[in-house]
Structures are given as C-alpha cells and as structure tokens.
N, C-alpha and C positions, 0 to 999 in steps of 0.2 A: 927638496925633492918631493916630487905631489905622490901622494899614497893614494892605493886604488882601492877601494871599497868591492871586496866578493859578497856583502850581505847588508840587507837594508835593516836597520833596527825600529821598531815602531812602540810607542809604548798604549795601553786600552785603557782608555779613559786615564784616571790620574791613580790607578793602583801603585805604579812602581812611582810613579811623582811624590807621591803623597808621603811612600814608605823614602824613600830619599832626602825628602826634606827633615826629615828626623835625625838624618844621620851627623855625626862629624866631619869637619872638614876634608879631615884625613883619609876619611872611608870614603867622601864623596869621591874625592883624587881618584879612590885607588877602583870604585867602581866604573867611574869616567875612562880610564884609562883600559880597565878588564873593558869594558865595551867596545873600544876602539880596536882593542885586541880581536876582537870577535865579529867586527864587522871586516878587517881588513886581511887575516889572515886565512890562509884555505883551509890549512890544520889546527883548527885550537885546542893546546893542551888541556886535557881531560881535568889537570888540576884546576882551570875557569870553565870549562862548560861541563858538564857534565847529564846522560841520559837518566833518567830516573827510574829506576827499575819498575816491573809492574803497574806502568801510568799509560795514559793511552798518548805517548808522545810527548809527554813534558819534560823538559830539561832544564838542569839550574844549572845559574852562573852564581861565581862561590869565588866571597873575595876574605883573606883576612885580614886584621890590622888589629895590633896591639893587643894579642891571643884573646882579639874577639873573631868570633867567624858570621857570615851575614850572608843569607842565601836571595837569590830573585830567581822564580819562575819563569819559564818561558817557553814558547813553541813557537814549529814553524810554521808558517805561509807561503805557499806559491815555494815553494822550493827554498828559495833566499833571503824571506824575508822573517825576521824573526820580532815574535812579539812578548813585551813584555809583561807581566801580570805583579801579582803578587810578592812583597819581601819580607823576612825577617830576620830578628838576628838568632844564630842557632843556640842552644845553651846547653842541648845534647845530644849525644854520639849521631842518636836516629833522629831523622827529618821529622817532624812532629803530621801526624796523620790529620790533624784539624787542616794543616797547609796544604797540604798535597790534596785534599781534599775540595778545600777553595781554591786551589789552582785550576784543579777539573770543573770545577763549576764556573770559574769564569771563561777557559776555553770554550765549555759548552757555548756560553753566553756570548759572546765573542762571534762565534761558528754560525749559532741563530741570528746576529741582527745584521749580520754580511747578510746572509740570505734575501732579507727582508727589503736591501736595501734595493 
C-alpha cells in the first residue's frame, strides 16, 4: 500500500545530520520512523511533535528509547513543509534555554538566506 505524504520534511544545512549521526542505531530507527509519522499523518500526536511554548513557532519532535529522551527542533515553511534544525539528547525535565535559543537563531538564519536567494 503507497502511503501519501501531508508534509515535506527538509533538513538546514547539516544541523539535524550532524546531531543524528551521533546517535544509536536504535534511536536512529526510532527517529526515522517518528519522522515518517509526521510527514504522513494529518494529526501527529502531541507525544512526537510538539509546539514550544513562548518560541516564535518552533516545534520539537521528541523521541525516547532506552529512558533516554532526544529532542530535534523544528518549524514550518509554506504551510507543509517542515524544517529541521537543531538536536539533543534531553537530561532535564526543562528544554535547556541555550537550545531553544540556537533553535531561534537558526530559524532567523534560515528565514534571512531564503531571502537573499
């Protein structure tokens, strides 16, 4: 059965490459798969995507495996197209403010060299 894609995933430059290739096989799996979830479904449960409170639009997708948790930034474009940014792995409760911080800065970044182009 061919599965239809509601959303284009794109990743900026090799931020989310870079943090992926770090990972275990395990989590690669299970990030691969949360992705497919989120391009393919109209409703993605809140538990893989999630809005970030007080960010101008950035959203994480939130995988666990093996009571690690691993967060990847991300916002949209054009309506459908979501781009990926920055990851880590989480190690407490609160999203650490240096990320969310470099999330905003690479969307800015991001937003400016579309412009440019």
């Amino acid at each position: 059965m061919k599965e239809t894609f509601v959303r284009k995933i794109f990743y900026y430059k090799n931020y989310y490459l870079d943090f992926f290739g770090t990972l275990k096989d395990n989590v690669k799996k299970k990030f691969n798969w949360t992705l497919k979830l989120i391009a393919t479904l109209e409703r993605i449960p809140g538990k893989y995507f999630k809005h970030i409170q007080n960010s101008t639009g950035l959203y994480e997708i939130r995988v666990e495996s093996g009571g690690n948790i691993f967060r990847v930034f991300s916002f949209f474009d054009k309506g459908k197209m979501i781009i990926l940014i920055n990851g880590f792995q989480k190690k407490s409760q609160k999203t650490p403010k240096k990320e969310i911080e470099m999330a905003e800065k690479l969307k800015k970044q991001y937003f400016y060299e579309k412009t440019k182009k």
